[in-house]
Steps between C-alpha positions, in 0.01 A plus 500: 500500500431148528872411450606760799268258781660207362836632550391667855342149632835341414739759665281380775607165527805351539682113463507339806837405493583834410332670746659322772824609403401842445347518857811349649278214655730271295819619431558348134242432218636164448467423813152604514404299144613181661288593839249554315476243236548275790166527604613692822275833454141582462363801407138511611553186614503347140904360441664719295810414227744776443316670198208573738388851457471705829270787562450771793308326767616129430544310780891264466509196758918394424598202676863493601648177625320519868434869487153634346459895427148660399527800287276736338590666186487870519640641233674423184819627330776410274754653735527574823839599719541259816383792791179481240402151431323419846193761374421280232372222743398449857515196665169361611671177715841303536534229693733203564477158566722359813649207407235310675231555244700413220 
């Protein structure tokens, strides 16, 4: 019985870098591994590297070039078709930087 809340806690989280891709906020893993390790996201504010495990309620700050985007993580799956990938976050705040602030 043990062994089944182990497995159900995992299926609950996910690799960063993987769950980027699979929520189409980053279109390739790769790409997402070098964001990532990079030192451009925190999740719950802490950095994160690529092997970061995600969970339902995380919060992802992802810093791209002068663009930042705020999501929450609402659900996690393995797969997910393109129409379907926006439920499993919702975007808490994006903003961008004129070229003034840089």
């Amino acid at each position: 019985m043990a062994e089944n809340k182990t497995r159900r806690k995992e299926a609950e989280k996910m690799r960063l870098d993987k769950f980027l891709k699979v929520s189409r906020i980053i279109k390739r893993r790769s790409v997402a591994k070098e964001i990532a390790d990079k030192g451009r996201i925190l999740v719950n504010d802490k950095p994160a590297k690529s092997s970061t495990n995600v969970a339902v309620g995380d919060e992802l700050t992802i810093h791209f070039g002068n663009k930042t985007l705020v999501a929450k993580v609402e659900d996690i799956r393995d797969t997910t078709k393109k129409d379907e990938a926006k439920d499993l976050y919702t975007i808490v705040e994006e903003t961008t930087k004129s070229i003034d602030e840089q």
